[in-house]
mmCIF file of the C-alpha atoms, coordinates in Angstrom:
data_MODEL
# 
_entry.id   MODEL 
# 
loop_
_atom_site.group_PDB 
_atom_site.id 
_atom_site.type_symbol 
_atom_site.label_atom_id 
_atom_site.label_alt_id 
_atom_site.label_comp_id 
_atom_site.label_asym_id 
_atom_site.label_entity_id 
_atom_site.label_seq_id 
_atom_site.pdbx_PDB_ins_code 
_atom_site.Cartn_x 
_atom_site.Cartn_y 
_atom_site.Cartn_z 
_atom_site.occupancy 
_atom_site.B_iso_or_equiv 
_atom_site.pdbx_formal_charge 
_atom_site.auth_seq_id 
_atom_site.auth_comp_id 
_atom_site.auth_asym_id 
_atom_site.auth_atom_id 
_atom_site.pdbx_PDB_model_num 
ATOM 1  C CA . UNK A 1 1  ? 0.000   0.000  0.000  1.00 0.00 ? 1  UNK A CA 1 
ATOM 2  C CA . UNK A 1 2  ? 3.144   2.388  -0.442 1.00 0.00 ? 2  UNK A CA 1 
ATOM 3  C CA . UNK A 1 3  ? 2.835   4.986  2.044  1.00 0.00 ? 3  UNK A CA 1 
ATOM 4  C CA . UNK A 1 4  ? -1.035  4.926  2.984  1.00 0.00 ? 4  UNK A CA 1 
ATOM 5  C CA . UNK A 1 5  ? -2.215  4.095  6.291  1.00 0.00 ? 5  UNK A CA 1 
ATOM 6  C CA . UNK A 1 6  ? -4.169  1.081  6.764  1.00 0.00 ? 6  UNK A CA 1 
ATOM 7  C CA . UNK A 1 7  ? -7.621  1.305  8.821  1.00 0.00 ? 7  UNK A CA 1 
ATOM 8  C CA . UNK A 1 8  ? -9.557  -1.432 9.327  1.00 0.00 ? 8  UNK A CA 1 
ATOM 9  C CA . UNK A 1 9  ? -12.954 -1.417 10.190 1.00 0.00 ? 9  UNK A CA 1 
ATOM 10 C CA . UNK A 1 10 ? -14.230 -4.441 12.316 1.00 0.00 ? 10 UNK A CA 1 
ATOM 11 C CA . UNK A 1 11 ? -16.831 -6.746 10.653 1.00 0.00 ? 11 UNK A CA 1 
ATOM 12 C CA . UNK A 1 12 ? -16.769 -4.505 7.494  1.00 0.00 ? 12 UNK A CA 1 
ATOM 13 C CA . UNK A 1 13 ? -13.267 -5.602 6.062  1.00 0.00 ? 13 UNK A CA 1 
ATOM 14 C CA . UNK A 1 14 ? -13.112 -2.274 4.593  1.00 0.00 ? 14 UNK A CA 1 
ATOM 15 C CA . UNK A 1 15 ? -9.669  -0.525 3.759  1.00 0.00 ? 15 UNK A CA 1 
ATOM 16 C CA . UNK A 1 16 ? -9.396  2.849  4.359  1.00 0.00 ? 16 UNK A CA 1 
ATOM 17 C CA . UNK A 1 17 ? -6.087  4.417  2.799  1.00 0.00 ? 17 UNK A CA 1 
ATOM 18 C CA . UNK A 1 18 ? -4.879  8.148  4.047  1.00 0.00 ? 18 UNK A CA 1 
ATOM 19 C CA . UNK A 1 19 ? -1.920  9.617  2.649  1.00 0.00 ? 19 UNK A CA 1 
ATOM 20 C CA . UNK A 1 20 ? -0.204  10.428 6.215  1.00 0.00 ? 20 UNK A CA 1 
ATOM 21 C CA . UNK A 1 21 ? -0.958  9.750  10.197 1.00 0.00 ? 21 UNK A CA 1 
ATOM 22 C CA . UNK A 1 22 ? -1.485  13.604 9.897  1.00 0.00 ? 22 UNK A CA 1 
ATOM 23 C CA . UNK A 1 23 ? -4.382  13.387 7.746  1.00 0.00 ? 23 UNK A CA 1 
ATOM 24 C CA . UNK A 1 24 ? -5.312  10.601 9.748  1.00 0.00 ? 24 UNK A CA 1 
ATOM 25 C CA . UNK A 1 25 ? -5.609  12.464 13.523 1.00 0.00 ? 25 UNK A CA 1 
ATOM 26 C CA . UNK A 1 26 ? -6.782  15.195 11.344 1.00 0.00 ? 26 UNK A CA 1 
ATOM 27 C CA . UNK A 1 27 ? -10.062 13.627 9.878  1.00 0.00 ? 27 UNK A CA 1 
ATOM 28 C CA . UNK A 1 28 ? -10.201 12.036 13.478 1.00 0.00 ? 28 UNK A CA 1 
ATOM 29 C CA . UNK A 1 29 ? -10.960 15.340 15.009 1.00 0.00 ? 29 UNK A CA 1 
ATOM 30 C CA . UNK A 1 30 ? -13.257 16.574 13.398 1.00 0.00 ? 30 UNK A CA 1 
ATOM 31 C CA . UNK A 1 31 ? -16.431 17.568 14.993 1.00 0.00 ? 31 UNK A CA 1 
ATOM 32 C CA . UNK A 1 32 ? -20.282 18.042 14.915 1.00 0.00 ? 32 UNK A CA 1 
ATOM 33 C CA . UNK A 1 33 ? -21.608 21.282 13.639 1.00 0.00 ? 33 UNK A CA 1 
ATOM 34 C CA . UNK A 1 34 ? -25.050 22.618 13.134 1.00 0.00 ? 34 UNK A CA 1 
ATOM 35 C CA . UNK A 1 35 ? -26.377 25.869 11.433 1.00 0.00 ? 35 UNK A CA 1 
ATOM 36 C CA . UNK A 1 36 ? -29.712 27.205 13.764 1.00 0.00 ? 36 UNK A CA 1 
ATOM 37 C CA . UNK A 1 37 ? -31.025 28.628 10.160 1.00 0.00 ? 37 UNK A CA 1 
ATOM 38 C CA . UNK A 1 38 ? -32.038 24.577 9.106  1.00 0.00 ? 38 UNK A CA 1 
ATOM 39 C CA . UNK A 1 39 ? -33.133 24.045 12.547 1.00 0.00 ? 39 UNK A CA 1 
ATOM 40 C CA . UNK A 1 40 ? -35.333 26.916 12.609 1.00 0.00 ? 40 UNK A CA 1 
ATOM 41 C CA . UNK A 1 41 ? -35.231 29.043 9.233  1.00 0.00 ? 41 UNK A CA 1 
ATOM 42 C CA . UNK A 1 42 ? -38.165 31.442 10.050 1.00 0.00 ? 42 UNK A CA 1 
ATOM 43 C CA . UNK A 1 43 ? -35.533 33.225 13.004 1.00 0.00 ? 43 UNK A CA 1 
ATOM 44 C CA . UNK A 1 44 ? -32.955 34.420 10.158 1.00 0.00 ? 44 UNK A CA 1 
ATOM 45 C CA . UNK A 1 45 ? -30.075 33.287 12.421 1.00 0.00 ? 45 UNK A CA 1 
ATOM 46 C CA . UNK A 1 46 ? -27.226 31.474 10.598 1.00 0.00 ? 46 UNK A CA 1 
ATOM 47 C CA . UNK A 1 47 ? -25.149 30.753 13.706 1.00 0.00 ? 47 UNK A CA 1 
ATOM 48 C CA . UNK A 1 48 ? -23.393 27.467 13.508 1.00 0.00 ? 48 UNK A CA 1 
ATOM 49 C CA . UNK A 1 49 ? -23.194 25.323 17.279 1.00 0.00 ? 49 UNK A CA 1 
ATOM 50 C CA . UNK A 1 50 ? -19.862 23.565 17.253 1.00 0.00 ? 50 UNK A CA 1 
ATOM 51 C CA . UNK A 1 51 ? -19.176 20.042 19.357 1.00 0.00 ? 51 UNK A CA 1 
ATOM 52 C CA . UNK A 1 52 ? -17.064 18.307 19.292 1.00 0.00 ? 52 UNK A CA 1 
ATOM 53 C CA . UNK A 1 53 ? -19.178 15.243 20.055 1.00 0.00 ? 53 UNK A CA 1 
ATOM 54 C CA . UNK A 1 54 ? -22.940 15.245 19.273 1.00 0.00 ? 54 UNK A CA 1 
ATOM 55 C CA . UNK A 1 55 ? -23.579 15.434 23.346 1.00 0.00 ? 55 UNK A CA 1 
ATOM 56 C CA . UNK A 1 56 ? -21.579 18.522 23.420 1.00 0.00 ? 56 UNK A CA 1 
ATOM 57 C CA . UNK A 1 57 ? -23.089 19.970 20.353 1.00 0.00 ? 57 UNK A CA 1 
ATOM 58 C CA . UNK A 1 58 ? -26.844 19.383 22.001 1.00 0.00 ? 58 UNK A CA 1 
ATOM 59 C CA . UNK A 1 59 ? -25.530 21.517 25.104 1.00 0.00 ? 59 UNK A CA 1 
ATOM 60 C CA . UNK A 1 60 ? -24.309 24.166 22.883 1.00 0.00 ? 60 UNK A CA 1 
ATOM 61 C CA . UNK A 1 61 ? -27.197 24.478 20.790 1.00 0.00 ? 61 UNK A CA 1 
ATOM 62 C CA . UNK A 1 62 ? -29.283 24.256 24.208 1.00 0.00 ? 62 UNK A CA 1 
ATOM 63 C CA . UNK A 1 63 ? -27.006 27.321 25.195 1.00 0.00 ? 63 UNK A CA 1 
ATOM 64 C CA . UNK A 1 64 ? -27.798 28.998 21.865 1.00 0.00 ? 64 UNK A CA 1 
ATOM 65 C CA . UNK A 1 65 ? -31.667 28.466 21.718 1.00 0.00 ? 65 UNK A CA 1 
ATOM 66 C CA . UNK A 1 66 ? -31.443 31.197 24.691 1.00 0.00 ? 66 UNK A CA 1 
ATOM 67 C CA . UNK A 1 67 ? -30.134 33.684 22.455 1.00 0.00 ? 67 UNK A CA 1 
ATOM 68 C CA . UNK A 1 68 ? -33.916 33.156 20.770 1.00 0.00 ? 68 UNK A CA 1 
ATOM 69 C CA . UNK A 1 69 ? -35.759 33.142 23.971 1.00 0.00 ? 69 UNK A CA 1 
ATOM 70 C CA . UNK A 1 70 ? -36.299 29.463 24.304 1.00 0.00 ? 70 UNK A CA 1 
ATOM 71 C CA . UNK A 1 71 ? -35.413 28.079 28.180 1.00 0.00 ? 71 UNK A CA 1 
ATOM 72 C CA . UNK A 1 72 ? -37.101 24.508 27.816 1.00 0.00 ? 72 UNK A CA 1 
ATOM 73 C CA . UNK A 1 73 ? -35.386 22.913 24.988 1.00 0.00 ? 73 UNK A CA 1 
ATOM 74 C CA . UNK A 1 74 ? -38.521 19.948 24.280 1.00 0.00 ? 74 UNK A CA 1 
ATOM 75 C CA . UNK A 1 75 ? -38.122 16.853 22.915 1.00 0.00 ? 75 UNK A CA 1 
ATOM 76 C CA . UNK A 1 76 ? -39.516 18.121 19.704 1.00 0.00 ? 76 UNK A CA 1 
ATOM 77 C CA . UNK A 1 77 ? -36.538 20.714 19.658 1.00 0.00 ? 77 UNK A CA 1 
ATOM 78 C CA . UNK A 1 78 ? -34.046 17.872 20.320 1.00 0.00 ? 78 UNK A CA 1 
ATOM 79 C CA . UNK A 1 79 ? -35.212 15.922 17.133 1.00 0.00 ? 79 UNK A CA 1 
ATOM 80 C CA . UNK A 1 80 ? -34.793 19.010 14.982 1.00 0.00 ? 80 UNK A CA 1 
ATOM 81 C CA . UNK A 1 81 ? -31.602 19.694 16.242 1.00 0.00 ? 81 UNK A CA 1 
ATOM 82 C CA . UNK A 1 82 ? -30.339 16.104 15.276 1.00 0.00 ? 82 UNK A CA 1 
ATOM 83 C CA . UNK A 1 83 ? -32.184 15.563 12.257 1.00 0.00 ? 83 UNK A CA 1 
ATOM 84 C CA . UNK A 1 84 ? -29.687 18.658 10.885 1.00 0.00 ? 84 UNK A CA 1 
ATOM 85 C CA . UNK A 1 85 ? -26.537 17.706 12.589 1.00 0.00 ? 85 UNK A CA 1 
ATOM 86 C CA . UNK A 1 86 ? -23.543 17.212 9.974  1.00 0.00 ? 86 UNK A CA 1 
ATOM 87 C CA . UNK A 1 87 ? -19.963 16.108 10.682 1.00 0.00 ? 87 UNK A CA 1 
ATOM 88 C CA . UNK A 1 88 ? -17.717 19.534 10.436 1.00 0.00 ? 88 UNK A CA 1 
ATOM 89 C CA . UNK A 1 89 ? -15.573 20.080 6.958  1.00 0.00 ? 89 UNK A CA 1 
ATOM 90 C CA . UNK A 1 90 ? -12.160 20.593 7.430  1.00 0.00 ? 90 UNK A CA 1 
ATOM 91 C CA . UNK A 1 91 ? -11.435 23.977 5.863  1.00 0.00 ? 91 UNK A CA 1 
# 
């Protein structure tokens, strides 16, 4: 495999081949993210909530519905959040 690094998924057999460990931890990293417009696009807001897990990305965006006025974060608010959340893009 030349220089690539090897990842194997268990069960799946897949091989995964990244051009450095770098890349690797890099890709590894990389967190949760949200924008509140797809949540809720009627408030205008384009903040995005960062996490670096999903947990932490729920308490952010808990944090953030505040900004909008909303204390009790429902169940109904939960599922919205998570139906949009997206692994972040390395720039």
């Amino acid at each position: 495999m030349g220089d690539c690094l090897d990842v194997r998924r268990p069960r799946l057999y897949s091989t995964y081949c990244i051009d450095s460990l770098n890349n690797y931890l890099e890709v590894a990293q990389l967190g949760k993210i949200i924008d509140c417009n797809r949540v809720n696009p009627a408030s205008g807001c384009h903040h995005v909530v960062r996490g670096e897990t999903e947990q932490e990305l729920l308490k952010n965006a808990e944090e953030h519905a505040k900004e909008h006025g909303i204390v009790d974060v429902t169940p109904e608010i939960i599922e919205m959040i998570k139906a949009n959340i997206e692994d972040e893009v390395p720039a």
